[in-house]
N, C-alpha and C positions, 0 to 999 in steps of 0.2 A: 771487823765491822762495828760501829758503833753507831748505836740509836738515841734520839734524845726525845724525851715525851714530855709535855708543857700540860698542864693543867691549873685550871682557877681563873681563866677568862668569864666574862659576862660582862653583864649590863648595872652599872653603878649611878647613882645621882651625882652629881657636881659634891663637892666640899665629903664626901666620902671613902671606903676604904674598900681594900681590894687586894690578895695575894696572889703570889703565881708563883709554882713554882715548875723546876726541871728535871729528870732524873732522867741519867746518861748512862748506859748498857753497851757490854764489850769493851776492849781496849782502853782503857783509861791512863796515860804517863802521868808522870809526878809533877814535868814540867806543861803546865795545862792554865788556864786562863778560861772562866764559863763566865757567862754574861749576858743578859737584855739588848736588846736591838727591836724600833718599832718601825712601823712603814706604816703613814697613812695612804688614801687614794690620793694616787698621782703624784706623789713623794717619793723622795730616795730615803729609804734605809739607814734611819740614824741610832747611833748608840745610845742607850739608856745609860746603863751601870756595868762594868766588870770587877770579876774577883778573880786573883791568882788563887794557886793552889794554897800558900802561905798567907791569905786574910789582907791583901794589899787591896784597895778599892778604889774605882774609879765611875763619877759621877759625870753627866749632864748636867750644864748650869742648871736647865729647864726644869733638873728631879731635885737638884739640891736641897735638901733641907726635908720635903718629902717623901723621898724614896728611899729603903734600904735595903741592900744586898747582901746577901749572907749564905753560904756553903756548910754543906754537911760534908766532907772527903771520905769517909765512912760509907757515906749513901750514895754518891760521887751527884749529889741533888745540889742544886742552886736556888734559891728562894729570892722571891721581889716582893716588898712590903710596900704599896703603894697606899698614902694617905694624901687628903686633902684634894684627892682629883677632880681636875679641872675639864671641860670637854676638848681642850686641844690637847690633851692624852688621849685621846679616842684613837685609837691603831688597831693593827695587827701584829703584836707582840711575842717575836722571836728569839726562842733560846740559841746562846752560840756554844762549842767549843775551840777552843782552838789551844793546840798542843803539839807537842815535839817527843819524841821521844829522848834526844838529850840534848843539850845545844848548840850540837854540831850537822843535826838532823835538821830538816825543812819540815816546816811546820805546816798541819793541816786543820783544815777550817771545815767542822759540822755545823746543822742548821734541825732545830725543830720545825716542825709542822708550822706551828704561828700558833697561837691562840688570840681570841678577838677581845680587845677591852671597850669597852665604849661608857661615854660620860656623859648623861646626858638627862633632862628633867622629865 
């Protein structure tokens, strides 16, 4: 079973900062992928940022430049460093995993609680 708990939500002003981070409990593979994903009201569920297990990274045009993602493997925690926010990052900001146990395994997709960001004067 594996849990993922998202902490560092709240309420930020526009042109300011904001971390969040994830820390994942139970079963954790080598072959693993954690990552941001937000949903505002009445939206689909778009990705933020992913990190493989080996520091490979994948951005959002929208956080480019931004956002940074970064993993502890140690703590199996994933961190989002969010500066410069703007209010259309206002969401509800969900940790992922999704992992395999080896490459020849079907992979499976965990989901945090959400935590809420909001941007706003």
């Amino acid at each position: 079973q594996v849990q993922l708990v998202e902490s560092g939500g709240g309420l930020v002003q526009p042109g300011g900062s904001l971390n969040l981070s994830c820390a994942a409990s139970g079963t954790i593979f080598s072959i693993s992928t954690m990552g941001w994903y937000r949903q505002a009201p009445g939206k689909q569920r778009d990705l933020v940022a992913t990190i493989t297990n080996s520091g490979s990274t994948k951005y959002a045009d929208s956080v480019k430049g931004r956002f940074t993602i970064s993993r502890d493997n140690s703590k199996n925690t994933v961190y989002l460093q969010m500066a410069s926010l703007k209010p259309e990052d206002t969401a509800n900001y969900y940790c992922n995993l999704h992992q395999q146990r080896s490459i020849l395994s079907r992979a499976m997709d965990y989901w945090g609680q959400g935590t809420q960001v909001t941007v706003s004067s």
